[in-house]
Structure formats: C-alpha cells, structure tokens
Backbone as CSV, one residue per row, in Angstrom:
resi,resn,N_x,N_y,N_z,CA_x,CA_y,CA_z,C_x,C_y,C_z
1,UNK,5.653,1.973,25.595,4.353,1.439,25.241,4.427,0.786,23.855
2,UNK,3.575,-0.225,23.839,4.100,-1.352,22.538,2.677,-0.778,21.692
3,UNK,2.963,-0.787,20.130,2.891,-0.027,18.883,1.145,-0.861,19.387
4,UNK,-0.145,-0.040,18.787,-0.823,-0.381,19.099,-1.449,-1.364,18.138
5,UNK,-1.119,-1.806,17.314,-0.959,-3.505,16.484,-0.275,-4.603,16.677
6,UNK,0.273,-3.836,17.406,1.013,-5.426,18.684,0.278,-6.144,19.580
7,UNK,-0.306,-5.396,19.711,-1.858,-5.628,20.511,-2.834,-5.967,19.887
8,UNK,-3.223,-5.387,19.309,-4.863,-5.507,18.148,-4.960,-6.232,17.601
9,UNK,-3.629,-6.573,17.063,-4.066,-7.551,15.801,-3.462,-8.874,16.335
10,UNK,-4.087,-10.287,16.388,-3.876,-11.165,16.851,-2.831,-12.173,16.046
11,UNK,-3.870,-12.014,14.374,-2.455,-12.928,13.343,-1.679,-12.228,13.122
12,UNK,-0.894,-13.686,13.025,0.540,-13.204,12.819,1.119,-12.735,11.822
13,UNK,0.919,-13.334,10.924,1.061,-12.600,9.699,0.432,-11.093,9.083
14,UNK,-0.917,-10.809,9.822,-1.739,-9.441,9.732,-0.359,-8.468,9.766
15,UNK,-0.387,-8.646,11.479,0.767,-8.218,11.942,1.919,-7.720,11.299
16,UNK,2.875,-8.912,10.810,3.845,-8.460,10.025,3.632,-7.750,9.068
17,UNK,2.477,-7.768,8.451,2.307,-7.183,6.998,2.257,-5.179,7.272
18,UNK,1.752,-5.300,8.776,1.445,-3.987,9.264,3.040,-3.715,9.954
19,UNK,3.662,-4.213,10.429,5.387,-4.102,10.444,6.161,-3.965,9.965
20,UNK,5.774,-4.700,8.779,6.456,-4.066,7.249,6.260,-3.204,6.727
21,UNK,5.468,-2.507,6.913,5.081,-1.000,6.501,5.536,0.324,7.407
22,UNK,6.001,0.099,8.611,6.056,0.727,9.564,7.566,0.739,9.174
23,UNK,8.479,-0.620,8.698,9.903,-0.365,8.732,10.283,-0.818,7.012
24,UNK,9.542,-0.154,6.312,9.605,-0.072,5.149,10.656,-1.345,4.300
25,UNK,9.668,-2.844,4.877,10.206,-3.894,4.240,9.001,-4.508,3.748
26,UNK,7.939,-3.910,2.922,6.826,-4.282,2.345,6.925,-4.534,1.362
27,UNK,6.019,-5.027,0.498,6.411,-5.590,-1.464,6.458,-4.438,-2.271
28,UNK,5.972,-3.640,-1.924,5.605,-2.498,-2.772,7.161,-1.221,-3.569
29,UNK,7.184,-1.222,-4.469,8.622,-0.916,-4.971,9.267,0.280,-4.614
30,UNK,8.393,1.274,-4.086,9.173,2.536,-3.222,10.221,2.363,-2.435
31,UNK,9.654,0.799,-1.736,10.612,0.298,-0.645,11.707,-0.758,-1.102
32,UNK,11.225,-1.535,-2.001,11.541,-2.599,-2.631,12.541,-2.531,-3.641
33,UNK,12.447,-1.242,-4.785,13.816,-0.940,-5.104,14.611,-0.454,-4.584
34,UNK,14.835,0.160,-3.659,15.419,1.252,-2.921,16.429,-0.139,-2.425
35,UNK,16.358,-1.010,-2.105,17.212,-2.109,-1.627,18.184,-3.056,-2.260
36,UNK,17.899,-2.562,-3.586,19.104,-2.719,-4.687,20.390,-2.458,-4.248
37,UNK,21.102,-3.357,-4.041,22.336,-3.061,-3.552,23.247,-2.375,-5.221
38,UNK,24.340,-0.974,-4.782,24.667,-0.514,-6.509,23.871,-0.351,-7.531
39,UNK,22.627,-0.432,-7.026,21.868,-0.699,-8.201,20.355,0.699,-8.060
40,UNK,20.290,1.625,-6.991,19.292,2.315,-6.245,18.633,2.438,-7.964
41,UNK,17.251,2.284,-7.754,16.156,2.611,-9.254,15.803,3.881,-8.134
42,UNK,15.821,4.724,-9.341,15.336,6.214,-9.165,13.679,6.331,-9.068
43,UNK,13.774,7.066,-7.849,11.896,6.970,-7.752,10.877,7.545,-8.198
44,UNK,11.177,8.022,-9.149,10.408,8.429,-10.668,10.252,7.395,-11.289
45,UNK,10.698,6.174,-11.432,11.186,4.810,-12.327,10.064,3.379,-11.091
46,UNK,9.950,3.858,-10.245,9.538,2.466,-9.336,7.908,2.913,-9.550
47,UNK,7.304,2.990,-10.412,5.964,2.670,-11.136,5.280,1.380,-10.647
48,UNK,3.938,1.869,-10.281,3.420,1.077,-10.000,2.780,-0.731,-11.034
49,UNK,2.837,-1.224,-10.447,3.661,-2.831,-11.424,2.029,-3.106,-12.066
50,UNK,0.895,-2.240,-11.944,-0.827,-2.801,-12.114,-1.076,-1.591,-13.388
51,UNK,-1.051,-0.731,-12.997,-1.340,0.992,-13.972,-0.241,1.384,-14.442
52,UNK,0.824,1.353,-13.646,2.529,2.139,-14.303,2.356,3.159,-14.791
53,UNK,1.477,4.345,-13.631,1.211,5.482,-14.179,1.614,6.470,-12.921
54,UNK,1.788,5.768,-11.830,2.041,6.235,-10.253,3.075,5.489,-9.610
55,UNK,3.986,6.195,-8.527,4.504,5.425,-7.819,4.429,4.679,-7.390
56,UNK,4.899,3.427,-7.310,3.810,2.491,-6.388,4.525,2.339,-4.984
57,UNK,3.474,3.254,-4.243,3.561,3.333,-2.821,2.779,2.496,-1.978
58,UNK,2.677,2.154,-0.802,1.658,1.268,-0.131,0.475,2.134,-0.515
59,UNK,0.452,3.230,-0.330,-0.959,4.000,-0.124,-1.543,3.975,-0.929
60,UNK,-0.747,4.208,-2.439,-1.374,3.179,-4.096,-1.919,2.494,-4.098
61,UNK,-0.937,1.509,-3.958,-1.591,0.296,-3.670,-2.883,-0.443,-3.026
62,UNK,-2.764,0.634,-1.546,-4.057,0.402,-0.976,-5.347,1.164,-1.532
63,UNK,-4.672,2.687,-1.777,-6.739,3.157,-1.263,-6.346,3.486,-3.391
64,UNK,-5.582,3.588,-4.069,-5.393,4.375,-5.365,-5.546,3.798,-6.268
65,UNK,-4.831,2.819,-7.078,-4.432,1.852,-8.017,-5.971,1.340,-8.420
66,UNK,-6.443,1.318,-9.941,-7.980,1.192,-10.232,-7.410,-0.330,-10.927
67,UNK,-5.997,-0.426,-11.124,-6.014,-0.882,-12.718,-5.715,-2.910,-12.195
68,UNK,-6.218,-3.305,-10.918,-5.789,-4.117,-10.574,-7.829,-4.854,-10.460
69,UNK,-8.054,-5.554,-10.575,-9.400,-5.863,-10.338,-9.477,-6.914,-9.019
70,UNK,-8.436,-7.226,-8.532,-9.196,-8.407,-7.045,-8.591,-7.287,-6.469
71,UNK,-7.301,-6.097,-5.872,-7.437,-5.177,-5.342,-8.351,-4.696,-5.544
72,UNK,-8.825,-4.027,-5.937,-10.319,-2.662,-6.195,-11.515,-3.504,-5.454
73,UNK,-11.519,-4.751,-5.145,-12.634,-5.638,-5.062,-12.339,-5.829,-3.558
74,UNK,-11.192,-6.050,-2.994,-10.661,-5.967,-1.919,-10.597,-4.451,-1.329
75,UNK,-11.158,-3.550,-1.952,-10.819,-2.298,-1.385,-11.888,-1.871,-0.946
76,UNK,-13.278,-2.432,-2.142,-14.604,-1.634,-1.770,-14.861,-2.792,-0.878
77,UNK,-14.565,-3.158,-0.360,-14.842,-4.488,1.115,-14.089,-3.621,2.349
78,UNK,-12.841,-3.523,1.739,-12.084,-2.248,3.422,-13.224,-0.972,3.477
79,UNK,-13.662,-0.486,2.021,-14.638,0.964,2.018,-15.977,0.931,2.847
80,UNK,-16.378,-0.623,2.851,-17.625,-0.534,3.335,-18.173,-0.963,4.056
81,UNK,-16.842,-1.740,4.870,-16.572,-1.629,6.308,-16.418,-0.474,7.144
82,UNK,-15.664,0.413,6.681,-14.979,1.426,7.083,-16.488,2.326,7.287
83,UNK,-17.312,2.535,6.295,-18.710,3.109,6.315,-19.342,2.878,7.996
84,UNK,-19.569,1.166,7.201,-20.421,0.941,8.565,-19.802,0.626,9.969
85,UNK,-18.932,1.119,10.211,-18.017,0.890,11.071,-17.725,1.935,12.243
86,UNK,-17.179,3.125,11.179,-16.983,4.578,11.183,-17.213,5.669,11.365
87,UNK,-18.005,4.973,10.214,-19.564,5.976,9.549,-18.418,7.272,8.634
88,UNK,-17.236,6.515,8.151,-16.445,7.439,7.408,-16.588,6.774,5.536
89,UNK,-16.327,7.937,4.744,-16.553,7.546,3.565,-15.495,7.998,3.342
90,UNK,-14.664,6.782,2.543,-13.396,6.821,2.063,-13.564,7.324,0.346
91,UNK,-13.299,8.183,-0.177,-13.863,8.994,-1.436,-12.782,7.502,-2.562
92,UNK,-13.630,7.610,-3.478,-12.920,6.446,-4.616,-11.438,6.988,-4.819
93,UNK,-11.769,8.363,-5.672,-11.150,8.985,-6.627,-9.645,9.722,-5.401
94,UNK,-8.805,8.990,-5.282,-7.980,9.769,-3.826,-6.811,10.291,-4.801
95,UNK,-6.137,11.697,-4.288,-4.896,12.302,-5.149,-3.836,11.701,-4.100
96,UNK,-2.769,11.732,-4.464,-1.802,11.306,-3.659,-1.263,11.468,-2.445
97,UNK,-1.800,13.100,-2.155,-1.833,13.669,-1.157,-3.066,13.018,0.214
98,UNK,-3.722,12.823,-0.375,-5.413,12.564,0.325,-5.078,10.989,0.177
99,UNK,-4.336,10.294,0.179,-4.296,8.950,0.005,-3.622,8.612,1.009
100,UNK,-2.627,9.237,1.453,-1.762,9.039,2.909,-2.394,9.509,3.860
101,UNK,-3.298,10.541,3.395,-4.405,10.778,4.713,-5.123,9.934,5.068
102,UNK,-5.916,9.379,4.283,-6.630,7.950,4.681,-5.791,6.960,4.992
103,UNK,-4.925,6.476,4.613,-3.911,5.633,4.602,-3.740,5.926,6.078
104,UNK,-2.885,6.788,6.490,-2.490,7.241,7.902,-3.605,6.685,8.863
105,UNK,-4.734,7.292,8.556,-6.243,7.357,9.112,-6.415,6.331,9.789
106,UNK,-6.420,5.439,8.824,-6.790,4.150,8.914,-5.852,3.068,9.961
107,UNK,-4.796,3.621,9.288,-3.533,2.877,10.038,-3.616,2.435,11.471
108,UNK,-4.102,4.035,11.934,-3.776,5.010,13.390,-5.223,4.535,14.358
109,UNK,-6.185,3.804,13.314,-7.193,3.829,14.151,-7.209,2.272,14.892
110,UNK,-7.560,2.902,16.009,-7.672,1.132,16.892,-8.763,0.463,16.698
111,UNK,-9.821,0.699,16.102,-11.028,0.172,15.949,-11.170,-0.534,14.940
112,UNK,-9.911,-0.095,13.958,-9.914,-0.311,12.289,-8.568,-1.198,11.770
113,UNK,-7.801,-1.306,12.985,-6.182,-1.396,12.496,-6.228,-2.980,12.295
114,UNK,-7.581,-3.745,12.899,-7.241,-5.311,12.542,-7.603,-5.467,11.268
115,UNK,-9.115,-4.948,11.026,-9.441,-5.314,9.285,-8.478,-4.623,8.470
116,UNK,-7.664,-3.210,8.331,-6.506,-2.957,7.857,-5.319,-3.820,7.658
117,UNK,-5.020,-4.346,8.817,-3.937,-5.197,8.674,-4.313,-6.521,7.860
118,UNK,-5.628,-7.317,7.947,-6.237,-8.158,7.169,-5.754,-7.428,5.254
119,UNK,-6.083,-6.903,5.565,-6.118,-6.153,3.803,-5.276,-5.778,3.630
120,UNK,-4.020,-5.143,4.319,-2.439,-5.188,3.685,-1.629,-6.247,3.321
121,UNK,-2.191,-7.671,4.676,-1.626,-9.053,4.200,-2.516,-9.291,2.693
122,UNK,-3.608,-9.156,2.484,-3.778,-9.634,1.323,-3.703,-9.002,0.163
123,UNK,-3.264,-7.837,-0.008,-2.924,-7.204,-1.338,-1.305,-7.747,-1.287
124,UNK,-0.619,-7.467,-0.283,0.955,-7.498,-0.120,1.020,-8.846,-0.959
125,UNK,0.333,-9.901,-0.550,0.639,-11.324,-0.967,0.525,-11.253,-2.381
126,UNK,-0.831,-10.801,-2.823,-1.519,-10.668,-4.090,-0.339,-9.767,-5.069
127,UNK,0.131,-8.622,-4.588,1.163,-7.535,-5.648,2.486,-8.489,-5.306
128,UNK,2.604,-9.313,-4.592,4.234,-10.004,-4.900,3.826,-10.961,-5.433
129,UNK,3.030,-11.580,-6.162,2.773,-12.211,-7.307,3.011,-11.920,-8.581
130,UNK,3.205,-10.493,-8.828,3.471,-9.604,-10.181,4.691,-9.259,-9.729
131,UNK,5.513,-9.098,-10.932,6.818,-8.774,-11.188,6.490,-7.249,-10.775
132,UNK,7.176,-6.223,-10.576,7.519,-5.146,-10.545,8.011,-4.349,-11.467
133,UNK,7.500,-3.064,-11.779,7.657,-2.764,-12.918,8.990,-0.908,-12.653
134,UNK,10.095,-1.146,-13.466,10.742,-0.421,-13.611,10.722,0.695,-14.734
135,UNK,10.159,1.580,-14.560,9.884,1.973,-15.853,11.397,2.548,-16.980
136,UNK,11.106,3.013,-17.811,12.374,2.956,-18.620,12.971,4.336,-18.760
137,UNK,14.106,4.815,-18.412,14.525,6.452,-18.063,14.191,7.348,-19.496
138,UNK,14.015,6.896,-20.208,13.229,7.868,-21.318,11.400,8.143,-21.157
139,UNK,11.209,7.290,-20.442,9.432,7.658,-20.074,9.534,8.849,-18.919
140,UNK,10.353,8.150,-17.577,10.465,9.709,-16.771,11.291,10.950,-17.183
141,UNK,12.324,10.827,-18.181,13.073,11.381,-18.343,14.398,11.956,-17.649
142,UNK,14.586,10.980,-16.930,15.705,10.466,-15.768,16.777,10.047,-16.809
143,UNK,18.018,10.332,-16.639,19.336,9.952,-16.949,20.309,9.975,-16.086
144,UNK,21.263,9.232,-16.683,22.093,9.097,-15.466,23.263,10.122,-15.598
C-alpha cells in the first residue's frame, strides 16, 4: 500500500518536501550535516541556523523555533487551520518531546497531510535560504 501522501497530496513538490522527511534528505541540519562526507558535525553542534539554542530538527523547525518571524507567521496559519479543521489546539510553547508528537500527529493525519506538506515545502525553501549554523565545540563542550 502506497505511503498515504502519495495519494493526498497532489503537488509535486508538497510531496517531495514530505519525502524528504520520511528519508531524511530535508534542509534541516540533523539530516544535513550528518552527510558530510569525513567530516560527520556532532549533533550537539547542528544548532538550529534562526535561535542556535536547539537542534535543528524538522520538528523545530516546524511547530518550535520562535526566533524566525515569516516561520512563526507560517505556523500560526498551520495552528489555525489545524483548530478549525480538527478542532485540535496545537499549544505555542512545545518541549521537544511534545513537538514530535504533534509533528508525528500531523504528519499521520489524512485530513491534514496536504496543508502539512504545503508548510514543510515552504519553510524547507525559506530555512535553505540561511546558511546553517555549526555551533563551535567549546559552546557544547564537545571535543574531539
């Protein structure tokens, strides 16, 4: 049985953006350094490239990250859809843990997975516009 965004979601690009997440070839640097050939950045160090206070994971990126202003603006548009949609309230303030829950949530839902995929293509596009930020092994305290 074919992934149920193979189906749902009609663009093509939505699509990929939701494929890339599934086979961890998205912009976001969890995935993105990790592909350093000789070079693996330690994932204490792949900081998110907006706040550089968190990993930057998709799920950051999506429901977490305050410190970006057309994300956050793009987010309370996924939030309040998701409301009237749902009738689910996605809480602002998410811990990292509770962020993959929604994240997942959202992912998994067929009702929800096209405007999702809409909003992963457009942050994805939007965060590979910014350089990526490595943070420096004396901030995590990582050595080699």
């Amino acid at each position: 049985m074919l992934r149920h965004y193979l189906v749902l979601v009609e663009n093509a690009d939505y699509c990929r953006a939701i494929t890339a997440l599934f086979f961890g070839r998205h912009v976001f640097a969890i995935a993105r350094l990790e592909w350093m050939k000789g070079n693996t950045i330690q994932k204490e160090r792949r900081l998110c490239r907006f706040c550089k206070a968190a990993i930057e994971t998709p799920e950051h990126a999506a429901l977490q990250c305050q410190a970006d202003l057309y994300t956050v603006n793009l987010r309370n548009h996924l939030r309040e859809a998701v409301r009237a949609g749902n009738k689910w309230e996605i809480p602002v303030n998410l811990t990292n843990q509770s962020s993959l829950y929604w994240f997942k949530k959202i992912l998994f839902n067929r009702d929800l997975i096209g405007l999702f995929a809409k909003y992963m293509y457009e942050i994805s596009v939007h965060w590979a516009k910014t350089k990526m930020f490595i943070a420096p092994e004396e901030i995590t305290g990582n050595q080699y």
